[in-house]
DRENKEDO-312173 format. One record per residue (C-alpha): residue in one letter; x, y, z. Coordinates in steps of 0.2 Angstrom, whole numbers. Each point is the difference from the previous one (the first is absolute). Example, Ala and Ser with C-alpha at 12.3 -4.5 7.8 and 13.67 -1.06 7.14 Angstrom:
<sites>
{site "A"; {62; -22; 39}}
{site "S"; {6; 17; -3}}
</sites>
This chain:
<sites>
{site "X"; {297; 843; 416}}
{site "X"; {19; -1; -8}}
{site "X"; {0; 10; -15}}
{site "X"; {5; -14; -9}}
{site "X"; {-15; -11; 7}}
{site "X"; {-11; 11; -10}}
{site "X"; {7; -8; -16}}
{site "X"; {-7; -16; 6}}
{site "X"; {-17; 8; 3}}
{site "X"; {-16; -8; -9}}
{site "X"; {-12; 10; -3}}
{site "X"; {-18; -4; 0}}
{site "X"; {-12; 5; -16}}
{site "X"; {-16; -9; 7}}
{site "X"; {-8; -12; 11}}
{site "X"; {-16; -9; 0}}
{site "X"; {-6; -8; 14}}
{site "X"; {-5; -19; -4}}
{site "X"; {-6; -4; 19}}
{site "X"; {-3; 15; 15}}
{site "X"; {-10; -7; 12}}
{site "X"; {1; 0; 17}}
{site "X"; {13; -12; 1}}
{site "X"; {12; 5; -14}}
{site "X"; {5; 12; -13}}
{site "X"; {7; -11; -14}}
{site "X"; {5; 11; -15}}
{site "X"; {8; 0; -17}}
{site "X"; {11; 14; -5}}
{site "X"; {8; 5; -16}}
{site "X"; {18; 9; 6}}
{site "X"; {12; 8; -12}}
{site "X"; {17; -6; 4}}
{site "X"; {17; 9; 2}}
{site "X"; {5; -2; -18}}
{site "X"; {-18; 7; -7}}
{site "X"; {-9; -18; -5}}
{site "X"; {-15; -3; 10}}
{site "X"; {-3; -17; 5}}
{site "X"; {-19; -6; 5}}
{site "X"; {-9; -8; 10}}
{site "X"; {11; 0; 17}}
{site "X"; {-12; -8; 11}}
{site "X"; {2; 8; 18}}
{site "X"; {-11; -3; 16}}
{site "X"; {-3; 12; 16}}
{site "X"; {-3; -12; 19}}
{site "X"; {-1; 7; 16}}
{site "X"; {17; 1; 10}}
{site "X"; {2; -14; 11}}
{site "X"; {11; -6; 18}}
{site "X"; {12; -15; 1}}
{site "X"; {2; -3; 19}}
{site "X"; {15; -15; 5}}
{site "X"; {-5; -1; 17}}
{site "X"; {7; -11; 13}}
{site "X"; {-4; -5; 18}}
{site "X"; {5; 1; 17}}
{site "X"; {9; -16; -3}}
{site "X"; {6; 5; -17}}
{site "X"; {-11; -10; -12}}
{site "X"; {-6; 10; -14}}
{site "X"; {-18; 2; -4}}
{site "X"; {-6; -4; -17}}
{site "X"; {-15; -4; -9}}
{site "X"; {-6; -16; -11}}
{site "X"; {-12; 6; -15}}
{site "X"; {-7; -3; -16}}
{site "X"; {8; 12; -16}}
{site "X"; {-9; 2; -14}}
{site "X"; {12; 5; -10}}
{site "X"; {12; -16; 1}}
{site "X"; {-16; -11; 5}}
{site "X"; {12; -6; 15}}
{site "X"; {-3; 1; 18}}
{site "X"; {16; 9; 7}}
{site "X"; {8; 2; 16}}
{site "X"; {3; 22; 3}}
{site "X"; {1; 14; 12}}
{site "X"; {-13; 7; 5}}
{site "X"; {-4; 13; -12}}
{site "X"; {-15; 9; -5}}
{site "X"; {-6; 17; -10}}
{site "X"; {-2; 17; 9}}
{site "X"; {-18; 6; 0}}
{site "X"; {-7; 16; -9}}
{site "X"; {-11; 8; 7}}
{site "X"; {-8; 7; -18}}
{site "X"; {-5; -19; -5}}
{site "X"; {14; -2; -12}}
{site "X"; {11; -15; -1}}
{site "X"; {10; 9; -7}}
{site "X"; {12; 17; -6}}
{site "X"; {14; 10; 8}}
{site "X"; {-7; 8; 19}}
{site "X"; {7; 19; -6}}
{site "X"; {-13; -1; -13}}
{site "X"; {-15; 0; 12}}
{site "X"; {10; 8; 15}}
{site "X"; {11; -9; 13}}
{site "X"; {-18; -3; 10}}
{site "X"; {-6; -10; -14}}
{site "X"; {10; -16; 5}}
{site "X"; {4; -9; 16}}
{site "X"; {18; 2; 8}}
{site "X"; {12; -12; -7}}
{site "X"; {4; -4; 19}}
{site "X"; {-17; -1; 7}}
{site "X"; {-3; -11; -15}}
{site "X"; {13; -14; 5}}
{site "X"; {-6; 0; 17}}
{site "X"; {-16; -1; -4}}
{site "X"; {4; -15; -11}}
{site "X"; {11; -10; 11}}
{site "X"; {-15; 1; 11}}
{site "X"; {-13; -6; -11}}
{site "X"; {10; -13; -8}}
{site "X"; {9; -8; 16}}
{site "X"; {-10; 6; 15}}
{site "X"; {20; 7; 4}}
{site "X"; {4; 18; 5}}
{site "X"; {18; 10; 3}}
{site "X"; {8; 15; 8}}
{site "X"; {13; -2; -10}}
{site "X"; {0; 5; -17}}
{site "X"; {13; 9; -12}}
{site "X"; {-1; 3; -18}}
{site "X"; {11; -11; -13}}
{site "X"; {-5; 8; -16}}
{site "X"; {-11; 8; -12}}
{site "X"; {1; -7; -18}}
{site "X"; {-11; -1; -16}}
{site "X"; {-9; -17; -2}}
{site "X"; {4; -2; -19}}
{site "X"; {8; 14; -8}}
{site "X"; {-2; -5; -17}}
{site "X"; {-21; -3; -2}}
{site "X"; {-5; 8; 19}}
{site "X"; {0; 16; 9}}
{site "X"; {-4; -5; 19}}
{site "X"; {12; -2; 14}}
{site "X"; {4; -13; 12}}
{site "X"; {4; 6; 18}}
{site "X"; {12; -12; 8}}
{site "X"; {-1; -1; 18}}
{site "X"; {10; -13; 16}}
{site "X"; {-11; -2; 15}}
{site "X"; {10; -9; 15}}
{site "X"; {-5; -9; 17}}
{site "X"; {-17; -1; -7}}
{site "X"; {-13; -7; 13}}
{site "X"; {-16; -8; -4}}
{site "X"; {-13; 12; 5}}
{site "X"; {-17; -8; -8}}
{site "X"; {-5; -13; -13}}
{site "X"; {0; 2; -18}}
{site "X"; {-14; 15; -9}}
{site "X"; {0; -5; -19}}
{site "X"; {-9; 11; -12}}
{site "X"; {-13; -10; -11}}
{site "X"; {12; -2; -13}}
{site "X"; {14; -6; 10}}
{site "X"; {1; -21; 3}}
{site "X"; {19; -1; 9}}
{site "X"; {9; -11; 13}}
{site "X"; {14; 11; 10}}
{site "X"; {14; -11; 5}}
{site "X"; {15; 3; 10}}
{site "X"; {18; -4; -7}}
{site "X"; {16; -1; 3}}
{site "X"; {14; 11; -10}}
{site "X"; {7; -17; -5}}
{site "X"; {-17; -6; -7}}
{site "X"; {-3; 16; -10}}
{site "X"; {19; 0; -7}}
{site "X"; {-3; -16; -6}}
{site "X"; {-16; 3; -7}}
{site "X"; {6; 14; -11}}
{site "X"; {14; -10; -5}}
{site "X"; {-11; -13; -6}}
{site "X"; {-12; 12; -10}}
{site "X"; {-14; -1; 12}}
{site "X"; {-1; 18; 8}}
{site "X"; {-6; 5; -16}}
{site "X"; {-6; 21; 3}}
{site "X"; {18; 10; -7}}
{site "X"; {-3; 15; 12}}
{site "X"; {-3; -12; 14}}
{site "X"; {19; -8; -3}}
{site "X"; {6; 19; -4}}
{site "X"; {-5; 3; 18}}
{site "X"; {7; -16; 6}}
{site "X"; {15; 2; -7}}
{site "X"; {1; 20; 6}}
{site "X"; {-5; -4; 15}}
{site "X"; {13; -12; 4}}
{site "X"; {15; 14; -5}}
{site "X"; {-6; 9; 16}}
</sites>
């Protein structure tokens, strides 16, 4: 950290946790800010890290997803995307905290998600970028991934949670979407965007 950054640093004085189940860890926190006040309730939330995949085909279609989120009560058009298994039953908190081993690889993860989600499978994969989802109220991480030549390997293998139609576009088609505010997931068009500088 710049010594100067340490100046900007909050320092928490206590936290309770409102919700910690297994599928969050949604807390309030009193921090004292740089300047000595201390400000409360600042309401943060801990979610398992999750994959974005923009995937596209042998013929250069991309692969994306048609699904129901709750959060805008909308059924959006996406990448394939989905969280990266624990294997100590959380939905949630950093991996180093239980050890490496306590989550599923970040790679694996997007494979195995492209899989399950559109029955498609690549050998060619490479890694776009590692970011935090919401830095201001969250601490998990989006891992962005580009699969290419994908090739239809299986049908689709939805969790019971999941209720999805994958579809195949063109780049034009998904340009156009986000222009007109419909490709509504911001790390999704992040990655889009990224992905198109290469």
């Amino acid at each position: 950290m710049d010594i100067k950054d340490k100046d900007l640093m909050w320092e928490e004085v206590r936290t309770e946790h409102i919700v910690q189940d297994e599928w969050i860890d949604f807390r309030k926190t009193a921090f004292r800010f740089p300047d000595g006040n201390i400000f409360e309730p600042y309401y943060t939330y801990s979610r398992r890290d999750y994959v974005v995949i923009i995937a596209s085909d042998e013929e250069g279609k991309y692969l994306c997803v048609r699904q129901f989120r709750q959060g805008i009560r909308e059924v959006t058009t996406e990448f394939v995307a989905g969280g990266i298994e624990r294997k100590d039953g959380k939905q949630y908190g950093k991996r180093e905290e239980s050890g490496e081993s306590a989550a599923e690889d970040a790679l694996a993860a997007a494979k195995r998600e492209l899989l399950e989600e559109t029955g498609y499978v690549s050998d060619d994969w490479s890694h776009l970028i590692t970011i935090p989802s919401n830095a201001t109220i969250a601490d998990n991480l989006a891992y962005i991934y580009v699969a290419k030549n994908c090739r239809k390997m299986s049908g689709q293998s939805l969790d019971e949670m999941e209720f999805l139609n994958a579809v195949r576009l063109d780049a034009d088609e998904i340009e156009k979407l986000i222009s007109d505010g419909e490709f509504k997931q911001a790390m999704h068009v992040m990655g889009w965007l990224l992905a198109q500088r290469r």
